[in-house]
Jmol script that loads the backbone (N, CA, C; Angstrom):
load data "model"
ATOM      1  N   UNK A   1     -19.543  -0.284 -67.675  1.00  0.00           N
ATOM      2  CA  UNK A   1     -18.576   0.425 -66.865  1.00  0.00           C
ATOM      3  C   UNK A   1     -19.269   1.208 -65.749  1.00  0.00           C
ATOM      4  N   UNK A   2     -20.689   1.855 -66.148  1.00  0.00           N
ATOM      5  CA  UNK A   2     -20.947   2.522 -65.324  1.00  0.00           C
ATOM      6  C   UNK A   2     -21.509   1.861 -64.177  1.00  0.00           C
ATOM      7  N   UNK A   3     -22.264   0.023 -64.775  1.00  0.00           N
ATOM      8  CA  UNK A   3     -22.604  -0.347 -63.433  1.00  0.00           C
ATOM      9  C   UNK A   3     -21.360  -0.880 -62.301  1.00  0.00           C
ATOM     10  N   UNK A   4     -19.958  -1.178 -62.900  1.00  0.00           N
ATOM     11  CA  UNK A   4     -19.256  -1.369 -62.156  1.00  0.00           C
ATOM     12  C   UNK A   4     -18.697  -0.047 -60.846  1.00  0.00           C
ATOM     13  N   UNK A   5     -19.104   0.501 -61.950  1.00  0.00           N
ATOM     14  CA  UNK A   5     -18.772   2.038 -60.498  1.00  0.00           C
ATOM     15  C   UNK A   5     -19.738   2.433 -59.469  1.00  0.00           C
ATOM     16  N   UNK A   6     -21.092   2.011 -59.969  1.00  0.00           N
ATOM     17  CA  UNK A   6     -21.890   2.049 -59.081  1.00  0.00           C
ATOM     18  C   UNK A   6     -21.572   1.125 -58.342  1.00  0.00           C
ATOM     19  N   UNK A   7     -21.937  -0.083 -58.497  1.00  0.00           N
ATOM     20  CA  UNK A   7     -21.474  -1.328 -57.489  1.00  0.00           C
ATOM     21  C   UNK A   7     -20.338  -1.233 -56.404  1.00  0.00           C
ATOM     22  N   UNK A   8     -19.203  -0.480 -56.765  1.00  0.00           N
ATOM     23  CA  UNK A   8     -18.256  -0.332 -55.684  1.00  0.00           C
ATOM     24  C   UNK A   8     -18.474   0.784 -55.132  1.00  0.00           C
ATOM     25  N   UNK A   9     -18.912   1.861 -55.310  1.00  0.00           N
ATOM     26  CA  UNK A   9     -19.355   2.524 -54.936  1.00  0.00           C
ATOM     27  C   UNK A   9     -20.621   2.438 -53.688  1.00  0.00           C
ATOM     28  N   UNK A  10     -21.517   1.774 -53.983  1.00  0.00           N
ATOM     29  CA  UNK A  10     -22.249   1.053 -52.934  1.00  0.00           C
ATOM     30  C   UNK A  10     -21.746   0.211 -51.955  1.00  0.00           C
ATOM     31  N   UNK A  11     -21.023  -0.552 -52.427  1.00  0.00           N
ATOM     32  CA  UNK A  11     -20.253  -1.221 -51.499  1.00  0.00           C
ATOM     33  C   UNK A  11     -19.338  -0.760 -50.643  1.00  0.00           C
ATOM     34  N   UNK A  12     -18.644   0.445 -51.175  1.00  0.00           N
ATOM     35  CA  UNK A  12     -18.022   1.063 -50.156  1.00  0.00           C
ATOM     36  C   UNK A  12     -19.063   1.888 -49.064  1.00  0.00           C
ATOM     37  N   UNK A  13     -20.046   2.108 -49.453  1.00  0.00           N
ATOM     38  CA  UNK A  13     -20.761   2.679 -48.672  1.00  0.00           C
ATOM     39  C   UNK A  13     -21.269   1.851 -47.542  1.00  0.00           C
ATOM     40  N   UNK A  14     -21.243   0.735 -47.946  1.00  0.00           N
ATOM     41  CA  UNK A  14     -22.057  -0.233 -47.168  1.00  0.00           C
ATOM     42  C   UNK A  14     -21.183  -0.306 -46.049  1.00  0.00           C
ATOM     43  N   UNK A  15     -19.963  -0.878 -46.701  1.00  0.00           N
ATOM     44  CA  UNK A  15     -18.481  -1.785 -45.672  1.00  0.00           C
ATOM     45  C   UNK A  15     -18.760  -0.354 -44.744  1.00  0.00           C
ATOM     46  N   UNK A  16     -18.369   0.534 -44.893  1.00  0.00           N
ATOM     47  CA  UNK A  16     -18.425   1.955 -43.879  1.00  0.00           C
ATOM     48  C   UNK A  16     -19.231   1.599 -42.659  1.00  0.00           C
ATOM     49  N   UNK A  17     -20.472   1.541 -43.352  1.00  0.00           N
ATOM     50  CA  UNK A  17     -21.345   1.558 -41.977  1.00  0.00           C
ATOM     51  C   UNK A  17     -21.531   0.646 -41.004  1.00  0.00           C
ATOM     52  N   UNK A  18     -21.124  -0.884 -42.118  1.00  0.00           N
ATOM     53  CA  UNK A  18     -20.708  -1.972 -40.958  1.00  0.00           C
ATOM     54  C   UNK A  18     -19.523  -2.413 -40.437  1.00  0.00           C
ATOM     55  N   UNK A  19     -18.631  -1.356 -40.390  1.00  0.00           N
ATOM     56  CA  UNK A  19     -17.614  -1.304 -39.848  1.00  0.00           C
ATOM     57  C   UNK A  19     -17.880  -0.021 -38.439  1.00  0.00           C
ATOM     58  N   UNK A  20     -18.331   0.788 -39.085  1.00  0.00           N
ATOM     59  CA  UNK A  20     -18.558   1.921 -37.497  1.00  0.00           C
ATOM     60  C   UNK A  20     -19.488   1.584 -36.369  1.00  0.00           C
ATOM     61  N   UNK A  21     -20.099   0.297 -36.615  1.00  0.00           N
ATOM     62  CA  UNK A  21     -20.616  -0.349 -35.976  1.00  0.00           C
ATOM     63  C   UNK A  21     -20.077  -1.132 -34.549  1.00  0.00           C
ATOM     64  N   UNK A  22     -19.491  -1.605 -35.542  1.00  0.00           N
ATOM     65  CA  UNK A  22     -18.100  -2.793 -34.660  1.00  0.00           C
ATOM     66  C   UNK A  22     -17.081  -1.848 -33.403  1.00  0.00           C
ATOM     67  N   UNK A  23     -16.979  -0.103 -33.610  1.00  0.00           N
ATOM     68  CA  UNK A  23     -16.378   0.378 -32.909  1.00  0.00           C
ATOM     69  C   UNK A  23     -17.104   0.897 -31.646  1.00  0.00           C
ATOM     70  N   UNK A  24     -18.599   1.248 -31.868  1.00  0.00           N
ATOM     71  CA  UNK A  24     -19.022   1.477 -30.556  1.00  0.00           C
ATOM     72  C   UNK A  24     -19.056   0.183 -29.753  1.00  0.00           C
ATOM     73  N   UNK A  25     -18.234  -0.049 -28.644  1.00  0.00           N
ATOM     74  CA  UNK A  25     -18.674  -1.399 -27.747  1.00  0.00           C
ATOM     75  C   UNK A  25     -18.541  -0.065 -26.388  1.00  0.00           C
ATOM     76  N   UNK A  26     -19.230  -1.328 -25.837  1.00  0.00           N
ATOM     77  CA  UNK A  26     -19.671  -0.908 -24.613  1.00  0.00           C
ATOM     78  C   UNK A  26     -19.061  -1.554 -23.415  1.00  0.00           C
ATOM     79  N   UNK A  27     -18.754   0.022 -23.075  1.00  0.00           N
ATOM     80  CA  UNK A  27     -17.420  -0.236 -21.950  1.00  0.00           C
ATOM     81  C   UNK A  27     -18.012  -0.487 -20.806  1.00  0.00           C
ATOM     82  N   UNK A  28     -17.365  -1.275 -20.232  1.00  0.00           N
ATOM     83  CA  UNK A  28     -17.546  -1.786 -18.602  1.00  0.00           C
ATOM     84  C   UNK A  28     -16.994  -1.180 -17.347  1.00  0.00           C
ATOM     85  N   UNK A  29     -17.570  -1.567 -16.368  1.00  0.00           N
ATOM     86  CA  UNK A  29     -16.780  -0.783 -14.875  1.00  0.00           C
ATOM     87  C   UNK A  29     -15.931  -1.721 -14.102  1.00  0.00           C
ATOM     88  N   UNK A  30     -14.835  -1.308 -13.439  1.00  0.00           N
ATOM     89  CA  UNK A  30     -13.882  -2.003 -13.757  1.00  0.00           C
ATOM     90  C   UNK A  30     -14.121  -2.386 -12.066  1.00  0.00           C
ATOM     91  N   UNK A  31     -13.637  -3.408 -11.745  1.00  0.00           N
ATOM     92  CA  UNK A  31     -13.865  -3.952 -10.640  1.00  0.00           C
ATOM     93  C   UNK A  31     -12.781  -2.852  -9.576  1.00  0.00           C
ATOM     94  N   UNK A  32     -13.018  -2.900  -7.609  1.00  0.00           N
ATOM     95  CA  UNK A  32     -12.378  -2.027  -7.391  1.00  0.00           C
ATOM     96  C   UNK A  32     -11.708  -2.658  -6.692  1.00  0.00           C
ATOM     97  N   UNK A  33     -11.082  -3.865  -7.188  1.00  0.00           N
ATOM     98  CA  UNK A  33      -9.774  -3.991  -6.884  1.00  0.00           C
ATOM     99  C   UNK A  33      -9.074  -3.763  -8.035  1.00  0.00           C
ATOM    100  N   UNK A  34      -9.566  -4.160  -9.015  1.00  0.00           N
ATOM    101  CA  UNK A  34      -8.600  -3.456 -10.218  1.00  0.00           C
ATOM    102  C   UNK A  34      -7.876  -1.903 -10.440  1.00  0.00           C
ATOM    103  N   UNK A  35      -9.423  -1.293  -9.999  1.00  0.00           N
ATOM    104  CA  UNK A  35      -9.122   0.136  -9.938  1.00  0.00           C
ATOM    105  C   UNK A  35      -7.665   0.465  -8.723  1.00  0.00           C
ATOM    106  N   UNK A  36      -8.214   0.239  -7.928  1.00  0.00           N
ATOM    107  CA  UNK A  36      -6.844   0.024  -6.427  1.00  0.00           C
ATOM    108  C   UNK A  36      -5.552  -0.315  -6.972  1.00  0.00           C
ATOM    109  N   UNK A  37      -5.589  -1.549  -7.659  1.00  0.00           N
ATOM    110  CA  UNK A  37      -4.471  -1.430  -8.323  1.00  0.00           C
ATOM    111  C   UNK A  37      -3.616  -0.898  -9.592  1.00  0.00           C
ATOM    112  N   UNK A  38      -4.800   0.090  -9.782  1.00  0.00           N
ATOM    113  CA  UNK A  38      -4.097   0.868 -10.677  1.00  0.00           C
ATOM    114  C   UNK A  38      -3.732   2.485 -10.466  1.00  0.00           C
ATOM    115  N   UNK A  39      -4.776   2.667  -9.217  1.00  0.00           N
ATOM    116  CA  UNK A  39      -3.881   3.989  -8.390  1.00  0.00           C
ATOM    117  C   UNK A  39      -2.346   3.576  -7.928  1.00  0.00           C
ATOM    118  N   UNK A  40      -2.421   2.197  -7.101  1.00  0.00           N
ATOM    119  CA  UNK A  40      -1.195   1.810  -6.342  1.00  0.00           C
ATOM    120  C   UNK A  40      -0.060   2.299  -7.680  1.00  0.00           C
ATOM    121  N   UNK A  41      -0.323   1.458  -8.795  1.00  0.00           N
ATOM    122  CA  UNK A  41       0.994   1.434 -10.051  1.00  0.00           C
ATOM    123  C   UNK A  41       0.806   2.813 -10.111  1.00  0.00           C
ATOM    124  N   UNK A  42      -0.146   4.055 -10.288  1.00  0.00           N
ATOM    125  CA  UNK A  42       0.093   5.117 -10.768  1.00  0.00           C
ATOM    126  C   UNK A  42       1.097   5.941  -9.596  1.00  0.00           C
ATOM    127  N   UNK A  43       0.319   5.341  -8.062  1.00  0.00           N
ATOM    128  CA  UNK A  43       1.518   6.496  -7.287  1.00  0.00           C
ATOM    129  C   UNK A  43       2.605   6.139  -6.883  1.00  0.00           C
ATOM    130  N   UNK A  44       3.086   4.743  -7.616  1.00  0.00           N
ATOM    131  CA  UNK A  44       4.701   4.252  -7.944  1.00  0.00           C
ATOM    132  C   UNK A  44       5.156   5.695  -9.046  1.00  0.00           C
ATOM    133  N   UNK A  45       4.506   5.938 -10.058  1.00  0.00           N
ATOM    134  CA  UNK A  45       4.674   5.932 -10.995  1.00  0.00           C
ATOM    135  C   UNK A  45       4.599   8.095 -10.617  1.00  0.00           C
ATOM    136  N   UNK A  46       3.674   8.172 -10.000  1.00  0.00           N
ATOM    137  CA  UNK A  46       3.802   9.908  -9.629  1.00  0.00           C
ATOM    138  C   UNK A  46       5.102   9.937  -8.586  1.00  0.00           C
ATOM    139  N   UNK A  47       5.542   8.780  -7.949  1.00  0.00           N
ATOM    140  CA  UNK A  47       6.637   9.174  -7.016  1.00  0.00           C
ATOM    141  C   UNK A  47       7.973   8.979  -7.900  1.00  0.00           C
ATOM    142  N   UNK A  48       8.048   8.405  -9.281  1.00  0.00           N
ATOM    143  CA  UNK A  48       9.353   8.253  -9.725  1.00  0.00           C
ATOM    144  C   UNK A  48       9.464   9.563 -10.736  1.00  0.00           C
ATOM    145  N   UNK A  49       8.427  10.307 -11.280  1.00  0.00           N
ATOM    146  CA  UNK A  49       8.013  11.391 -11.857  1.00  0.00           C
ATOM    147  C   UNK A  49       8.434  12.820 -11.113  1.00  0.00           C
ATOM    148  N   UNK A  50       8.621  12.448  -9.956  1.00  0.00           N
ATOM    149  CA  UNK A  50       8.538  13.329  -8.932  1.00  0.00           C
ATOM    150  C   UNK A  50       7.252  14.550  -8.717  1.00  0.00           C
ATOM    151  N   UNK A  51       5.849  13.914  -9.114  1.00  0.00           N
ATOM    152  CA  UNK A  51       4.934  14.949  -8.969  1.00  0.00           C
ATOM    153  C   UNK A  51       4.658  15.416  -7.566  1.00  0.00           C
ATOM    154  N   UNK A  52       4.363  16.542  -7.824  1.00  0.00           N
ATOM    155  CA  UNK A  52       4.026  17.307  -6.253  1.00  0.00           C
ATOM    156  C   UNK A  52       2.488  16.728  -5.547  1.00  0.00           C
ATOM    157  N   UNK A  53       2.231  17.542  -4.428  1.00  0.00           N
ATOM    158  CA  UNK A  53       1.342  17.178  -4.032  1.00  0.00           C
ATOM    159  C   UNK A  53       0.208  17.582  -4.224  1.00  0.00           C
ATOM    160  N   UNK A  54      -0.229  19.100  -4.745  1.00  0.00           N
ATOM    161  CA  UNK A  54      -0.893  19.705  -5.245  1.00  0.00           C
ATOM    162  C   UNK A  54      -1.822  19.376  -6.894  1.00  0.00           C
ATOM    163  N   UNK A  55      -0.462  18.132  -7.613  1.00  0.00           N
ATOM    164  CA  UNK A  55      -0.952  17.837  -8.652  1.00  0.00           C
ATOM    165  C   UNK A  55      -1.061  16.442  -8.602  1.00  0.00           C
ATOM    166  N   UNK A  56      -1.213  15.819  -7.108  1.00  0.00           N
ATOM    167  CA  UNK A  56      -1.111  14.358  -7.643  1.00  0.00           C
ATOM    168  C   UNK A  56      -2.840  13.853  -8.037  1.00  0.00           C
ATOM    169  N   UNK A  57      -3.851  14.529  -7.135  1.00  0.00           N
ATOM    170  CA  UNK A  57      -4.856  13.810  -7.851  1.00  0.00           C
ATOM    171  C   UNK A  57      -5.432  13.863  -9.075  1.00  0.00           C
ATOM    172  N   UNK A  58      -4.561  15.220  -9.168  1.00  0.00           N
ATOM    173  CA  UNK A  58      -5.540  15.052 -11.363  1.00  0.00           C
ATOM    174  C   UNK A  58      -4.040  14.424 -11.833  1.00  0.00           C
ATOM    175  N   UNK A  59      -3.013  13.698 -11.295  1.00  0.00           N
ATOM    176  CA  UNK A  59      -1.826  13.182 -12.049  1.00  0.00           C
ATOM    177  C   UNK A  59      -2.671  11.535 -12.218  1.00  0.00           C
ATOM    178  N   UNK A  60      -3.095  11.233 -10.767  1.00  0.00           N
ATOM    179  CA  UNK A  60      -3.676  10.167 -10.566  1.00  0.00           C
ATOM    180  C   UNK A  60      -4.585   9.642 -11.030  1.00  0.00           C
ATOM    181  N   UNK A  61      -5.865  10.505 -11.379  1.00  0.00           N
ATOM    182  CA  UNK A  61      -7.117  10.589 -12.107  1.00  0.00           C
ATOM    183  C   UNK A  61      -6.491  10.128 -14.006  1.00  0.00           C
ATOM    184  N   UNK A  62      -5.971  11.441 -14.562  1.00  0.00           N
ATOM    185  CA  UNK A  62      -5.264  10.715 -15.724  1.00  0.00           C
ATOM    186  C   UNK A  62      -4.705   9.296 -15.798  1.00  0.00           C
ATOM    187  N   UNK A  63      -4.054   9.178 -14.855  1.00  0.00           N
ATOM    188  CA  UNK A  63      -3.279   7.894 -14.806  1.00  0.00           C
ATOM    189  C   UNK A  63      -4.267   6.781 -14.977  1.00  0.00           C
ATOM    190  N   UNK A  64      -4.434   6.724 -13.907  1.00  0.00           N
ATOM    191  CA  UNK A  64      -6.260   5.725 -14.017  1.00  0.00           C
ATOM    192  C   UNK A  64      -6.684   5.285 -14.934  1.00  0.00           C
ATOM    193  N   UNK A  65      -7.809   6.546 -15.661  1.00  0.00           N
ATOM    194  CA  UNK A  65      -8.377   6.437 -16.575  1.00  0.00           C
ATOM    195  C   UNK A  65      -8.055   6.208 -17.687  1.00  0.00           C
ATOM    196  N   UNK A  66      -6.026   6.541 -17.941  1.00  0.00           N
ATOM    197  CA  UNK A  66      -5.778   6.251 -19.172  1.00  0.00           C
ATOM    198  C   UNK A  66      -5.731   4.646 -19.435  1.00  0.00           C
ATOM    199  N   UNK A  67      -5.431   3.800 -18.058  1.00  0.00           N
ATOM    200  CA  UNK A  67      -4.746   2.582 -17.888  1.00  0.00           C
ATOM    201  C   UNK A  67      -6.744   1.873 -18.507  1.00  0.00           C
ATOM    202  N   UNK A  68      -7.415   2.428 -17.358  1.00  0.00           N
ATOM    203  CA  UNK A  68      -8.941   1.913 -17.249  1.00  0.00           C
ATOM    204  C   UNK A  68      -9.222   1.960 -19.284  1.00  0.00           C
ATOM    205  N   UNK A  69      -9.264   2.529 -19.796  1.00  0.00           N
ATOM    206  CA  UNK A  69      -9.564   3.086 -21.469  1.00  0.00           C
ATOM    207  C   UNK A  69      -8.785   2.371 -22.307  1.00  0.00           C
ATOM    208  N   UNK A  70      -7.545   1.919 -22.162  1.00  0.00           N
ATOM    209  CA  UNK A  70      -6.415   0.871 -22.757  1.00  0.00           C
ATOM    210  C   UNK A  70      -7.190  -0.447 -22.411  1.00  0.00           C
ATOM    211  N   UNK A  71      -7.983  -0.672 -21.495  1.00  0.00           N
ATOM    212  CA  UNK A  71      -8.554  -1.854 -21.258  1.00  0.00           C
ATOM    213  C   UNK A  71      -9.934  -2.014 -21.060  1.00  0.00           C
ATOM    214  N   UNK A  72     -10.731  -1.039 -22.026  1.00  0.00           N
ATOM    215  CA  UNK A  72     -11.553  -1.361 -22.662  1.00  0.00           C
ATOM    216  C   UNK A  72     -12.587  -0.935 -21.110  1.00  0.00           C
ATOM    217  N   UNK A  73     -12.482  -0.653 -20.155  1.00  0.00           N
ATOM    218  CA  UNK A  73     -13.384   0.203 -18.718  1.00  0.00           C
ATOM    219  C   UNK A  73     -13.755   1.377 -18.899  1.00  0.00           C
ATOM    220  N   UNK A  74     -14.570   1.592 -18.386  1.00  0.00           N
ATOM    221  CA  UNK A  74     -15.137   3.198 -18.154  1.00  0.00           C
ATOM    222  C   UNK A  74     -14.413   3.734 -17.166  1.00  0.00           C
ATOM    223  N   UNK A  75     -14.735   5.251 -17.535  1.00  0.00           N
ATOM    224  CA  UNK A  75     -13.614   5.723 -16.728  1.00  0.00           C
ATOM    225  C   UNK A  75     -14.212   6.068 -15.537  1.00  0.00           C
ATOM    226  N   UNK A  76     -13.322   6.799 -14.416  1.00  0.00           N
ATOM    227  CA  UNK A  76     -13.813   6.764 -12.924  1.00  0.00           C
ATOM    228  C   UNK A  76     -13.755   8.692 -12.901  1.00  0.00           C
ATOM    229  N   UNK A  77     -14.349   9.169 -12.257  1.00  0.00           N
ATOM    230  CA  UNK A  77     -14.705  10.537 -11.966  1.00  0.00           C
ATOM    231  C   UNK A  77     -13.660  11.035 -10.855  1.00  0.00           C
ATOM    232  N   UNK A  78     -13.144  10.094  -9.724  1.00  0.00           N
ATOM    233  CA  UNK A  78     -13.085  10.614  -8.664  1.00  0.00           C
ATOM    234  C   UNK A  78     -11.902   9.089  -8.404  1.00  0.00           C
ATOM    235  N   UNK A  79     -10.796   9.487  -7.903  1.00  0.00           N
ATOM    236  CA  UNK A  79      -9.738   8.338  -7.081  1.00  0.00           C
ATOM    237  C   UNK A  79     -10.586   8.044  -5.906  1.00  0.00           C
ATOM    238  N   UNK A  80     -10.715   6.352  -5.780  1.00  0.00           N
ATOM    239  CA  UNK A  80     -11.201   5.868  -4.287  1.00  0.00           C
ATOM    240  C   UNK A  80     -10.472   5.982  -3.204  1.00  0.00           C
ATOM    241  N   UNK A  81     -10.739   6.463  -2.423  1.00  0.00           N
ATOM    242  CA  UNK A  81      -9.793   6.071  -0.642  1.00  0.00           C
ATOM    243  C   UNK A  81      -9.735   5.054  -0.286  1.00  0.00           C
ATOM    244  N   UNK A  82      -8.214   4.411  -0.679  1.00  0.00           N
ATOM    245  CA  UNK A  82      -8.185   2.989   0.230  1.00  0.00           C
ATOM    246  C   UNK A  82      -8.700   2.519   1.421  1.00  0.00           C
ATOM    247  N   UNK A  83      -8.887   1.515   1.732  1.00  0.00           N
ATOM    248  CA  UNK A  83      -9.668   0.855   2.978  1.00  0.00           C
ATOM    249  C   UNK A  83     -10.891   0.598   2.861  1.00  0.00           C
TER     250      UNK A  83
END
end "model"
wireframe off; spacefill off
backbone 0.3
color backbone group
């Protein structure tokens, strides 16, 4: 009995660590047309919100980065200026 408790016991220890493994991946930078198009959807998305102007670039910045992080990108520091 007691080696069966050890045994799962180890084993749970094990599965753990090769599972927290599998979660660090390594995020990528997201191309900047992608990025572009995901300010464009966000300031659809701050103009139906009705955000002001004072709060649109940290509305925008969130926006971004949440969309960029759902898809597996690194996030961006700073909104690009079109053109």
């Amino acid at each position: 009995m007691k080696k069966i408790i050890l045994a799962l016991a180890v084993l749970a220890l094990t599965s753990n660590a090769a599972f927290a493994q599998d979660d660090e991946q390594e995020l990528m930078d997201a191309s900047p047309e992608y990025v572009m198009s995901l300010v464009a959807q966000c300031k659809n998305d701050a103009s139906e919100d009705e955000i002001s102007a004072s709060e649109m670039n940290n509305y925008l910045l969130t926006c971004v980065n949440d969309e960029l992080e759902a898809s597996y990108y690194k996030p961006i520091k700073v909104i690009p200026k079109e053109g």
